[in-house]
Short mmCIF file of the C-alpha atoms (twelve columns), coordinates in Angstrom:
data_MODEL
# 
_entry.id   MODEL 
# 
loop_
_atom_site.group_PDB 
_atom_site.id 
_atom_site.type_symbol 
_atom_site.label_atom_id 
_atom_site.label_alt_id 
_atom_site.label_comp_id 
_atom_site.label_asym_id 
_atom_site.label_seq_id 
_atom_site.Cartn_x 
_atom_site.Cartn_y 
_atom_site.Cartn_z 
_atom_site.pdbx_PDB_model_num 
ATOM 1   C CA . UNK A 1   -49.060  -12.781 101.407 1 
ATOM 2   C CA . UNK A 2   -51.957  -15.393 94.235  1 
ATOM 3   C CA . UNK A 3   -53.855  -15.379 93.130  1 
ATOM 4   C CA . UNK A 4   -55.940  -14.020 92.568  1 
ATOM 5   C CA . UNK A 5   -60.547  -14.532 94.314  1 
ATOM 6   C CA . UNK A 6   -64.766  -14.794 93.747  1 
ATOM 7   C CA . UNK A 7   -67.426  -12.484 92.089  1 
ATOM 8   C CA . UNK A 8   -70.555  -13.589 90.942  1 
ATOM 9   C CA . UNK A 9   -71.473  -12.795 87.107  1 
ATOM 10  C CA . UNK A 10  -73.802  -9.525  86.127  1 
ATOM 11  C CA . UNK A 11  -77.825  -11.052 85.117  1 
ATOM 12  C CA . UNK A 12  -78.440  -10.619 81.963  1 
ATOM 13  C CA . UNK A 13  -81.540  -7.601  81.215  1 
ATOM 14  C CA . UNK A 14  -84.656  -9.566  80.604  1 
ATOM 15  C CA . UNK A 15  -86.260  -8.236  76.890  1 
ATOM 16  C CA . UNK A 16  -89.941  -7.025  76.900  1 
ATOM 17  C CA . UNK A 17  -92.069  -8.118  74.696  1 
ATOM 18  C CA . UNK A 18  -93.490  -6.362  72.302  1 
ATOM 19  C CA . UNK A 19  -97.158  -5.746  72.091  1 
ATOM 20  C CA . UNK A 20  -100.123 -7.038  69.070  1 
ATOM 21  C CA . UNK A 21  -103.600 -7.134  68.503  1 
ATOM 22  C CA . UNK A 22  -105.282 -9.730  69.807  1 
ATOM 23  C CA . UNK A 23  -107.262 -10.526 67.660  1 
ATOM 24  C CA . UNK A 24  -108.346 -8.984  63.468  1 
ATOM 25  C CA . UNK A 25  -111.725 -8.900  62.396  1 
ATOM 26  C CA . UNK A 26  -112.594 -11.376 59.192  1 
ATOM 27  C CA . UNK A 27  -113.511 -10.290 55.836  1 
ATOM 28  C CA . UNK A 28  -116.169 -11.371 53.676  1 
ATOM 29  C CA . UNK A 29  -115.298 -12.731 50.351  1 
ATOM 30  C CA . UNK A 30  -117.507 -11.639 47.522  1 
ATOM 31  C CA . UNK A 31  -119.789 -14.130 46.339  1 
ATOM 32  C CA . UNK A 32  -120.603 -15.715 49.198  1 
ATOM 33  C CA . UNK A 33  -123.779 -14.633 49.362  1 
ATOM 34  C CA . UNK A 34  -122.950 -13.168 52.636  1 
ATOM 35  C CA . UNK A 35  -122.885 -9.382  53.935  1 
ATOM 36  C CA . UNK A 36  -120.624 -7.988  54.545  1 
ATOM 37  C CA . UNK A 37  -120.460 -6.942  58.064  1 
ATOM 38  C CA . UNK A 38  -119.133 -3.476  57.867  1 
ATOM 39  C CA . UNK A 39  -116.045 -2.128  60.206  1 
ATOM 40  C CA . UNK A 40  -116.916 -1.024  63.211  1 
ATOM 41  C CA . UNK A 41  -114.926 2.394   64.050  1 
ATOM 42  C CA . UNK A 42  -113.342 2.563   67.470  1 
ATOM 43  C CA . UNK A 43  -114.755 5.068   69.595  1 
ATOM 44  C CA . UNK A 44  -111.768 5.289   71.167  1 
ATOM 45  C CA . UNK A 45  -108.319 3.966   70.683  1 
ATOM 46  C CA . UNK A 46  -107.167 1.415   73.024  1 
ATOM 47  C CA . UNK A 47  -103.935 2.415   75.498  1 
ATOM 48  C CA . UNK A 48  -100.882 -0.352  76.110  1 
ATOM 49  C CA . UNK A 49  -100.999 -1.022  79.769  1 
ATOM 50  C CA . UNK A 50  -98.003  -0.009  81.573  1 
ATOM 51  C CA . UNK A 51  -95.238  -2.058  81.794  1 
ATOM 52  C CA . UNK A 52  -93.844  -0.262  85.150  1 
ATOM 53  C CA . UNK A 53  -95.264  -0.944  88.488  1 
ATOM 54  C CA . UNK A 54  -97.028  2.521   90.132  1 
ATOM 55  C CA . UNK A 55  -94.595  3.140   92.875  1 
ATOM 56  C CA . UNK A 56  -95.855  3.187   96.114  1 
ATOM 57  C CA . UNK A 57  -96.422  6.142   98.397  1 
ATOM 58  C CA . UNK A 58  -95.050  6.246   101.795 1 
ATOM 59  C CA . UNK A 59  -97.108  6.187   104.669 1 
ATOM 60  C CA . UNK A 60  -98.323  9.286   105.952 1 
ATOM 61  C CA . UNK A 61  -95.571  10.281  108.642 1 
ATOM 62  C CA . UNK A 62  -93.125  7.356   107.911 1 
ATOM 63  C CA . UNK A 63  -89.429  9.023   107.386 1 
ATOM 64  C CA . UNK A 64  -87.342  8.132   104.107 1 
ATOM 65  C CA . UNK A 65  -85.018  5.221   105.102 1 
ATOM 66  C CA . UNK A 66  -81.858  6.627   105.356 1 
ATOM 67  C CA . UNK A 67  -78.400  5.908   102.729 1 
ATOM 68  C CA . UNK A 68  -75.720  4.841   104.426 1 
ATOM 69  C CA . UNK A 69  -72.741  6.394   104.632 1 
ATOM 70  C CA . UNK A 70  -69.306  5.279   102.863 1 
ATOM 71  C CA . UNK A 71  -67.237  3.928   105.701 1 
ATOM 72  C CA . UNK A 72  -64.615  7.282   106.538 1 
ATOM 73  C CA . UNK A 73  -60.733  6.636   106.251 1 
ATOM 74  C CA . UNK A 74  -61.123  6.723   110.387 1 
ATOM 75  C CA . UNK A 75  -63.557  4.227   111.006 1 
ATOM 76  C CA . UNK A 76  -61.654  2.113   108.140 1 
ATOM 77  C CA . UNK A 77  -58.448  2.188   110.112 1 
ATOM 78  C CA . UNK A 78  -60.542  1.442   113.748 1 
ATOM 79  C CA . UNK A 79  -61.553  -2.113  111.582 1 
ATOM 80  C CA . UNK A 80  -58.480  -2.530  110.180 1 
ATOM 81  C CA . UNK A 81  -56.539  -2.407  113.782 1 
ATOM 82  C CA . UNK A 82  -59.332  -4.447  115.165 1 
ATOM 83  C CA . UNK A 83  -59.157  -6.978  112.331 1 
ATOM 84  C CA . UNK A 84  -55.553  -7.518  113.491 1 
ATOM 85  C CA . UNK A 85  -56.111  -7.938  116.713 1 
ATOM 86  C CA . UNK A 86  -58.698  -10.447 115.942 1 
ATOM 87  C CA . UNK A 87  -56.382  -12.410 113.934 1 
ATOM 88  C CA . UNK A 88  -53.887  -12.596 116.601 1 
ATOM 89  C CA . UNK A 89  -56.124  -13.964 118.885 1 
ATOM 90  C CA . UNK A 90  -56.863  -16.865 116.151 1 
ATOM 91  C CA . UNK A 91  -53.715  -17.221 114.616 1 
ATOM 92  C CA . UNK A 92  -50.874  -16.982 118.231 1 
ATOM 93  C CA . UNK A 93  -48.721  -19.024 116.472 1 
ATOM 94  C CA . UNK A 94  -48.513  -17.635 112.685 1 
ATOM 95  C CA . UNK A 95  -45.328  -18.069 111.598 1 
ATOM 96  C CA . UNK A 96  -43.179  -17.845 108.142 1 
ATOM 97  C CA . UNK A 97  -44.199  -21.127 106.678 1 
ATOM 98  C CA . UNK A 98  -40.520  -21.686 105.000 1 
ATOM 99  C CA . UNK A 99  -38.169  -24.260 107.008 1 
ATOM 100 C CA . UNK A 100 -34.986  -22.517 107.201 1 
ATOM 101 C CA . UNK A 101 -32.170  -22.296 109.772 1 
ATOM 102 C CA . UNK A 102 -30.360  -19.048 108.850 1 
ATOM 103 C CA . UNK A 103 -30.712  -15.833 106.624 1 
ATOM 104 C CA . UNK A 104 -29.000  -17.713 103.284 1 
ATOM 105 C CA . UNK A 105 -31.664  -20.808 103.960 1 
ATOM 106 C CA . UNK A 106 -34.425  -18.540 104.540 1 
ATOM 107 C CA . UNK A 107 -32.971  -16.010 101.018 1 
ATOM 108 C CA . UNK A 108 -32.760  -19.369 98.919  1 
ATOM 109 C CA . UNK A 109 -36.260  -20.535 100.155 1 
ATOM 110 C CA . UNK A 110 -38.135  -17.641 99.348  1 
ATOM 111 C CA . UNK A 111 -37.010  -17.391 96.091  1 
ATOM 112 C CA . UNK A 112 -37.766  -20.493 95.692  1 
ATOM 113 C CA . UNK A 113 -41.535  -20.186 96.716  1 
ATOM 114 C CA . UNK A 114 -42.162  -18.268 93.768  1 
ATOM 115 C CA . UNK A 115 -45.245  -20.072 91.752  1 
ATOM 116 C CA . UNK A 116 -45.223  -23.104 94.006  1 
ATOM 117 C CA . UNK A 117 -45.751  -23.771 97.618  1 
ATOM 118 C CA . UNK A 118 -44.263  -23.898 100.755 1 
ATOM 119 C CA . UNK A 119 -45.095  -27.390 101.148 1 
ATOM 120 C CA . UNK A 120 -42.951  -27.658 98.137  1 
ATOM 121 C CA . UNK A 121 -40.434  -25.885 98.676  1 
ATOM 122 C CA . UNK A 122 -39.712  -27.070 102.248 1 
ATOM 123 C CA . UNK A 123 -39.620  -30.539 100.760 1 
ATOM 124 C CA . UNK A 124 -36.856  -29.764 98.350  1 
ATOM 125 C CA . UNK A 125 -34.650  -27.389 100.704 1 
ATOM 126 C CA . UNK A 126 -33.182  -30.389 102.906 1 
ATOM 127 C CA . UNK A 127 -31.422  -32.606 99.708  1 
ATOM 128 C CA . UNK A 128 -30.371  -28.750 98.222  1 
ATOM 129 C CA . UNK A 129 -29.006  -27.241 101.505 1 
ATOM 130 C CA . UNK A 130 -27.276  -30.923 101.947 1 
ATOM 131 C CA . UNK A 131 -25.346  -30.080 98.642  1 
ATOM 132 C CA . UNK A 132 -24.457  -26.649 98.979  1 
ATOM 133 C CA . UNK A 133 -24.821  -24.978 102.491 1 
ATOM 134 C CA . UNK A 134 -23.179  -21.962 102.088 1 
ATOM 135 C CA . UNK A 135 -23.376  -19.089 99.454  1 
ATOM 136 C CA . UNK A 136 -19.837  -19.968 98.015  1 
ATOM 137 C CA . UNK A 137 -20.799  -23.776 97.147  1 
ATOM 138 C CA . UNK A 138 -24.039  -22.371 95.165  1 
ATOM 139 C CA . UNK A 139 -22.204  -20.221 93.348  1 
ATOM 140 C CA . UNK A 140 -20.109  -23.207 92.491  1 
ATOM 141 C CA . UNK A 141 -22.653  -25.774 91.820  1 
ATOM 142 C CA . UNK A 142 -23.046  -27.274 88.257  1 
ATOM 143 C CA . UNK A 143 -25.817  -25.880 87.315  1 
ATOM 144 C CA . UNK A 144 -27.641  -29.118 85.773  1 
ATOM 145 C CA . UNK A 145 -27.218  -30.523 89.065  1 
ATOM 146 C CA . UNK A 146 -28.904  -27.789 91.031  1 
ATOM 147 C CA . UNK A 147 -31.875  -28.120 88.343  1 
ATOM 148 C CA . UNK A 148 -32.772  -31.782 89.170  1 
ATOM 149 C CA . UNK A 149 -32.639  -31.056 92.826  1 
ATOM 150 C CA . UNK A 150 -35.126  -28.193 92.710  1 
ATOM 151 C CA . UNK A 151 -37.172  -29.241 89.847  1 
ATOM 152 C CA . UNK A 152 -40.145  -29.903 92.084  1 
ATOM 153 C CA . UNK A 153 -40.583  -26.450 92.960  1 
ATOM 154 C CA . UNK A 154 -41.302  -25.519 88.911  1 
ATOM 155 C CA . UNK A 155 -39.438  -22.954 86.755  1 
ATOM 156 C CA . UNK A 156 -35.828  -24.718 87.627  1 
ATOM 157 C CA . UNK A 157 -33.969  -23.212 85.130  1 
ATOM 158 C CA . UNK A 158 -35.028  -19.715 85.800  1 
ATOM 159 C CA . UNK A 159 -34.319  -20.537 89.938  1 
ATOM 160 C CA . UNK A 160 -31.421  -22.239 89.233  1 
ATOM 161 C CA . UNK A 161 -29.843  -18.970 87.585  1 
ATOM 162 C CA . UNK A 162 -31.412  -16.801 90.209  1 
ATOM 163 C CA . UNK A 163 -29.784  -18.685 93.195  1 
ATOM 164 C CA . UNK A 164 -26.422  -19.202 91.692  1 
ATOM 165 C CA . UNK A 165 -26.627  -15.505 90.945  1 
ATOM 166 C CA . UNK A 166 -27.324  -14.228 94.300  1 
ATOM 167 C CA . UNK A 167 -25.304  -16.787 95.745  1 
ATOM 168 C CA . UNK A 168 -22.005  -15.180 93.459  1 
ATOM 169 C CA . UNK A 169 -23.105  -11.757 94.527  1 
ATOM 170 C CA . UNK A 170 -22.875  -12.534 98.222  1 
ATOM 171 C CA . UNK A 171 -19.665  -14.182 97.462  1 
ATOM 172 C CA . UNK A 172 -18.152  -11.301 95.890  1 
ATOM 173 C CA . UNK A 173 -20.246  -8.004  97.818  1 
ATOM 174 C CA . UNK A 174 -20.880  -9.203  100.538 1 
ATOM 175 C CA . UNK A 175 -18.089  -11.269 102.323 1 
ATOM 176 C CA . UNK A 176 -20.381  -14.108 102.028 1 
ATOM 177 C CA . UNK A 177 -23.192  -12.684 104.476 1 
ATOM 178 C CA . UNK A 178 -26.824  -11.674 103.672 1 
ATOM 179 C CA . UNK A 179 -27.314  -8.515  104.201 1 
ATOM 180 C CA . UNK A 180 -29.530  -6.372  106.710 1 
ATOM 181 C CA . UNK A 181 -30.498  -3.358  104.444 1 
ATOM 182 C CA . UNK A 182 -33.387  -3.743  101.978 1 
ATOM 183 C CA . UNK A 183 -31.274  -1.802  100.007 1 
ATOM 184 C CA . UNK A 184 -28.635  -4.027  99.459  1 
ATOM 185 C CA . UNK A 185 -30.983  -7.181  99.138  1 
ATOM 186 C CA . UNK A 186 -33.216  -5.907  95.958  1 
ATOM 187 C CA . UNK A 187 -29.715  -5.940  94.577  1 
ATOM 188 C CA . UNK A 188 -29.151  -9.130  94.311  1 
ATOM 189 C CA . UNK A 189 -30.631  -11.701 91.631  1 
ATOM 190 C CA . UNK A 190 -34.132  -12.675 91.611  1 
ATOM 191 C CA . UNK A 191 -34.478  -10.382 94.952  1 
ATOM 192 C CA . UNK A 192 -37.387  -7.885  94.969  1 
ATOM 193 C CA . UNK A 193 -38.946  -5.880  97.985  1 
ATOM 194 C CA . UNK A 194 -41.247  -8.946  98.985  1 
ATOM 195 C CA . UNK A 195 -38.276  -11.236 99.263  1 
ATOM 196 C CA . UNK A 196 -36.620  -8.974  101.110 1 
ATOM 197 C CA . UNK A 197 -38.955  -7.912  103.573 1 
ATOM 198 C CA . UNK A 198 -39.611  -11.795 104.303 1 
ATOM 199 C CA . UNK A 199 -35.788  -11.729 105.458 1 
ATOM 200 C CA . UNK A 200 -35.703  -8.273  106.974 1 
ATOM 201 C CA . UNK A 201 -38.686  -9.246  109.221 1 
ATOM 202 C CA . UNK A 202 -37.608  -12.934 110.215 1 
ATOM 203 C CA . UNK A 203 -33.657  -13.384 109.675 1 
ATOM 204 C CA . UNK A 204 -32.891  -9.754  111.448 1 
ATOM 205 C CA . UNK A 205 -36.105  -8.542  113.300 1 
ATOM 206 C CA . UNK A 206 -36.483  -5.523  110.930 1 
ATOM 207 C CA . UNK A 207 -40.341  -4.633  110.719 1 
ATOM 208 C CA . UNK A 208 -41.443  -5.335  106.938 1 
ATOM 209 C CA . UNK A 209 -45.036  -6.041  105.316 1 
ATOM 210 C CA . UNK A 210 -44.902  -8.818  102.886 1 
ATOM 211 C CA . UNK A 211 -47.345  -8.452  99.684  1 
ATOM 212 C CA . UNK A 212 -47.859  -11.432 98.594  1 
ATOM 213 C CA . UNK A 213 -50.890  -12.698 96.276  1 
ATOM 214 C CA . UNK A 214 -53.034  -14.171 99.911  1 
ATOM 215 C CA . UNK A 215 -52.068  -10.457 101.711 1 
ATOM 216 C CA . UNK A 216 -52.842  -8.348  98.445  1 
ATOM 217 C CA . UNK A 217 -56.242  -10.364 98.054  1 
ATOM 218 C CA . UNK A 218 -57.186  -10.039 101.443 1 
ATOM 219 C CA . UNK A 219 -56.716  -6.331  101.840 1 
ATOM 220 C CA . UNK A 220 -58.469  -5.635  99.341  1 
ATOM 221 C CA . UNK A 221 -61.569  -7.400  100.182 1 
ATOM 222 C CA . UNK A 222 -61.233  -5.748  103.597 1 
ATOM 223 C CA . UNK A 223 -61.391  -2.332  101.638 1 
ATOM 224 C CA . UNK A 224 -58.050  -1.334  103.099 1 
ATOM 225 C CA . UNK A 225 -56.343  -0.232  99.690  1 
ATOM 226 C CA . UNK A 226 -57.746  -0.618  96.331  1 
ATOM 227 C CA . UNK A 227 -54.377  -0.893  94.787  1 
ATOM 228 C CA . UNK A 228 -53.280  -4.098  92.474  1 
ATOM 229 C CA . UNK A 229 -49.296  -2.780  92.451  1 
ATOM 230 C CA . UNK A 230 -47.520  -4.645  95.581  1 
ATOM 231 C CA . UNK A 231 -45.656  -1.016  96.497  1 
ATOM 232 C CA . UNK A 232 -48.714  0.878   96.765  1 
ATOM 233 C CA . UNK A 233 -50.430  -1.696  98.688  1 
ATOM 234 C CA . UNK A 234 -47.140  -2.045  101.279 1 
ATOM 235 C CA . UNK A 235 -47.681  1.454   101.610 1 
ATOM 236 C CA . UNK A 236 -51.197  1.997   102.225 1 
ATOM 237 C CA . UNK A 237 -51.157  -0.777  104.429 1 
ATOM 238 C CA . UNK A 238 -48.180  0.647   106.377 1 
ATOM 239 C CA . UNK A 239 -49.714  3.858   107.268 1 
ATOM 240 C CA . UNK A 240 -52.597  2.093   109.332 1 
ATOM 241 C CA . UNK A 241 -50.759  0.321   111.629 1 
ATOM 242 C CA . UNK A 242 -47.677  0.726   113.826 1 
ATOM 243 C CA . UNK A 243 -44.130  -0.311  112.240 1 
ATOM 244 C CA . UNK A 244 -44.216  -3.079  115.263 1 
ATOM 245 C CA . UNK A 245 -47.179  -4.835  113.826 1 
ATOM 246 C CA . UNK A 246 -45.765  -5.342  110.359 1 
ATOM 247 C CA . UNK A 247 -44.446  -8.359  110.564 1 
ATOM 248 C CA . UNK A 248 -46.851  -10.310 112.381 1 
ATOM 249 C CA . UNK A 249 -49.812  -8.703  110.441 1 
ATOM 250 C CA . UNK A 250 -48.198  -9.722  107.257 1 
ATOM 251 C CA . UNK A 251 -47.726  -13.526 108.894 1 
ATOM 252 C CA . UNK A 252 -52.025  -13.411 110.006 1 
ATOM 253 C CA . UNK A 253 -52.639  -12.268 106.734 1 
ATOM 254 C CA . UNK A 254 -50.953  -14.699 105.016 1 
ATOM 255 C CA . UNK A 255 -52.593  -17.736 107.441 1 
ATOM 256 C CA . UNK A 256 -56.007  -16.411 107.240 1 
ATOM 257 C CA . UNK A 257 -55.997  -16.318 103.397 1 
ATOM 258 C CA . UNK A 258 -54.229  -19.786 102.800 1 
ATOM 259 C CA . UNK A 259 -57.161  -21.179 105.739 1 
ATOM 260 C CA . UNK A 260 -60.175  -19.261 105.331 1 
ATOM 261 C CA . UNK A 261 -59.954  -16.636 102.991 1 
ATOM 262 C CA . UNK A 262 -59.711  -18.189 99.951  1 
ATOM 263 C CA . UNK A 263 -58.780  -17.043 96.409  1 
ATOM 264 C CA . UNK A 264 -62.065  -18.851 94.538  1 
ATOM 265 C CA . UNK A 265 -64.097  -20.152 97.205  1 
ATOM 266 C CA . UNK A 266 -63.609  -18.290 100.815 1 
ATOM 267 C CA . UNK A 267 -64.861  -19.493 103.776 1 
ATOM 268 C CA . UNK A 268 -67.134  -17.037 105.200 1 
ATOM 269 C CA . UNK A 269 -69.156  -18.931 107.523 1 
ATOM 270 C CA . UNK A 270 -66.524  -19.976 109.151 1 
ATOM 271 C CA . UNK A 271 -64.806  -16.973 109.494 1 
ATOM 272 C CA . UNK A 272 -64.090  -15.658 113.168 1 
ATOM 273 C CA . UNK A 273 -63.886  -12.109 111.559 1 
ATOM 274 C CA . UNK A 274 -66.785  -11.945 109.057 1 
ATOM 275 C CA . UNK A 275 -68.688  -9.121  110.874 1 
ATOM 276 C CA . UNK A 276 -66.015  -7.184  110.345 1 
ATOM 277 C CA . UNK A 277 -65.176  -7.845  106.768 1 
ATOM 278 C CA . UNK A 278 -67.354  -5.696  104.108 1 
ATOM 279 C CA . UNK A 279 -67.104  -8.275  101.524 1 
ATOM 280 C CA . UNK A 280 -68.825  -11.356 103.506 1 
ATOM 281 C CA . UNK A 281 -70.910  -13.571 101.379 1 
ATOM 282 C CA . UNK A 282 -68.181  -13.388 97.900  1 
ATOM 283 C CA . UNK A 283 -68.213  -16.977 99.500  1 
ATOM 284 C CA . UNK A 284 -69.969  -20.024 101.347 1 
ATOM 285 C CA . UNK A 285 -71.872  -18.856 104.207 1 
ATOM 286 C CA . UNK A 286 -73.266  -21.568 105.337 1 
ATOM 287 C CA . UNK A 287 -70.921  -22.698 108.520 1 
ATOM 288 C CA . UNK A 288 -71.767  -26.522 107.898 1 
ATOM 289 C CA . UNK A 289 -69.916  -26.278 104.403 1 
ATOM 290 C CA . UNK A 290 -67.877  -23.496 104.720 1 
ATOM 291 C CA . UNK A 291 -65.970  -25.684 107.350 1 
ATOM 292 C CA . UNK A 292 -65.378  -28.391 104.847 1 
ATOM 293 C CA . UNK A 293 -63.702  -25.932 103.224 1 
ATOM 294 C CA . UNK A 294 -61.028  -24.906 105.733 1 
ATOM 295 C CA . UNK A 295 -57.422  -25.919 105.479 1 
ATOM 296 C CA . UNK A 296 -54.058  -27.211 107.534 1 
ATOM 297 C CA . UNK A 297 -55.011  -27.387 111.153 1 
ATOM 298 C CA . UNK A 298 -57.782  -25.381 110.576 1 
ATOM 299 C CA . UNK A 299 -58.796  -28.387 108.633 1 
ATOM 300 C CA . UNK A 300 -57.213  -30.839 110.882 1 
ATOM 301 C CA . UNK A 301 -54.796  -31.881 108.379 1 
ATOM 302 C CA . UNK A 302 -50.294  -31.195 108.576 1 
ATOM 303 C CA . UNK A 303 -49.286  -27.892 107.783 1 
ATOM 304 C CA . UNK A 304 -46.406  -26.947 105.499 1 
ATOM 305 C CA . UNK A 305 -43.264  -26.780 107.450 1 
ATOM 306 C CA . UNK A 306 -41.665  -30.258 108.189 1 
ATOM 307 C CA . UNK A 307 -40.233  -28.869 111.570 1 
ATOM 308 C CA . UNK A 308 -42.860  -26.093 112.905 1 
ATOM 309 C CA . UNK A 309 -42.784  -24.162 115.721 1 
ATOM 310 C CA . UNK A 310 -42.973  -25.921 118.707 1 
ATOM 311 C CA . UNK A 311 -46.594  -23.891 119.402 1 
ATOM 312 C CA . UNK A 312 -47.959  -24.545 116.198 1 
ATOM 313 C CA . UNK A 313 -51.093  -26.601 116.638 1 
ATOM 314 C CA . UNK A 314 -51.111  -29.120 113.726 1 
ATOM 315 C CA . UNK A 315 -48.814  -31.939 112.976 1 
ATOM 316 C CA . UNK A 316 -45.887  -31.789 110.339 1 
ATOM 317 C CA . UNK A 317 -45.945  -31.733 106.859 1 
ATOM 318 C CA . UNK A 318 -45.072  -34.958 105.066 1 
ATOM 319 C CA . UNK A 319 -41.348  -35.335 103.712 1 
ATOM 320 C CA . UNK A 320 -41.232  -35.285 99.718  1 
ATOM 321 C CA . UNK A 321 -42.228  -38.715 98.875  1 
ATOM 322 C CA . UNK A 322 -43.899  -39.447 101.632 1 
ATOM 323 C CA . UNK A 323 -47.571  -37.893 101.254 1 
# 
């Protein structure tokens, strides 16, 4: 749903130049046997030219070219919903990009994902869910051990904790189980309300909109919310669309920014939505590179997930080791 995102730099003001005589008239030394030529007095003292342009005066009859109006919080929702559908009709098959089999694989996983990839993650899940499958052998695990097998994903200490943490908390609160309340999920370890709603929407169906750093990016340049806190954002972007849509706008969100939308270099003319988006051009618009910018099957190259869903388009993602 990082970020950050890019804006081009304010021009410098250009200086004028102050203005001097052209040119002094000479004096006579004495001696010279010269006269002097006495100074002539100005008859009238010369005027700096203007350095501003006259402006020019409409034609007779023409009609002042009218401002245009900031978008209303109506029409903004119309583009919003529209946007949506839009993506859905590019993006059929978006998808959490996390391999996982149950609620604890898909918990562990997404905590994971923080400051690294899917890719990455998805290519260290299979040797750690080998080792401990179940909440009770994480909470058991030495914790040195669990550190080399997620070291990969970055931060491994700080992980490591977190997962042995939550793992000990569904051991001992929870009879083992994940639970199906974001309530009870923001209380575990490492657990906030985008974690959460990542396992609300996909492990139990429950409708949840994940802000991530692609979804809180992308809103924003669609002029949906100006908010940078992730709560405020969830919320603005909640009240424009139907609690159905959540969880598959938060999944064509998430594609279109990792594919198109870009964080420093977006693809905008290659994007199937750019009339629609109020910040087209922060990127490349012409379509001949823009393309070379696009990514995963967009791209024509493997996704993230090494087993997809069998209606994703593009081939698997490499194994660790093997890309």
């Amino acid at each position: 749903m990082g970020s950050k995102s890019g804006t081009g730099s304010a021009k410098g003001r250009e200086l004028e130049a102050e203005m001097t005589p052209e040119s002094e008239e000479s004096e006579v030394k004495p001696g010279s046997g010269a006269k002097a030529t006495p100074k002539s007095k100005p008859t009238s003292k010369a005027k700096p030219k203007s350095t501003l342009k006259a402006k020019s005066k409409p034609a007779p009859g023409a009609k002042p070219k009218p401002k245009a109006k900031p978008e209303s919080h109506l029409a903004m929702v119309r583009r919003a919903r529209r946007i949506n559908r839009e993506l859905a009709e590019v993006y059929p098959y978006a998808h959490p990009e996390l391999d996982f089999r149950n609620a604890f694989e898909l918990l562990v996983a997404t905590v994971l994902s923080a400051q690294t990839t899917d890719l990455r993650v998805n290519q260290t899940t299979p040797a750690l869910f080998a080792a401990y499958p179940t909440p009770e052998d994480m909470a058991a695990a030495v914790p040195e051990e669990m550190e080399e097998i997620i070291r990969p994903t970055g931060f491994f200490r700080a992980k490591t904790k977190a997962l042995m943490g939550l793992s000990t908390a569904l051991r001992d609160n929870f009879d083992g189980e994940v639970p199906g309340r974001l309530e009870d999920l923001v209380t575990l370890p490492g657990v906030g309300r985008k974690t959460a709603n990542v396992v609300l929407g996909n492990a139990f169906g429950v409708p949840g909109i994940t802000v991530d750093t692609h979804f809180g990016r992308l809103v924003r340049r669609w002029k949906w919310t100006d908010q940078e806190d992730p709560v405020k954002v969830e919320a603005d972007v909640a009240a424009i669309f139907p609690k159905s849509e959540w969880t598959m706008l938060s999944h064509r969100v998430v594609f279109h920014g990792r594919r198109i939308c870009h964080a420093r270099k977006p693809a905008c003319g290659a994007c199937p939505i750019a009339p629609l988006c109020p910040s087209y051009g922060e990127g490349e618009t012409d379509p001949e590179k823009a393309r070379k910018l696009l990514k995963y099957e967009m791209g024509g190259r493997p996704g993230q997930r090494l087993s997809p869903p069998p209606d994703y388009p593009g081939a698997p993602a490499p194994a660790l080791g093997a890309e």
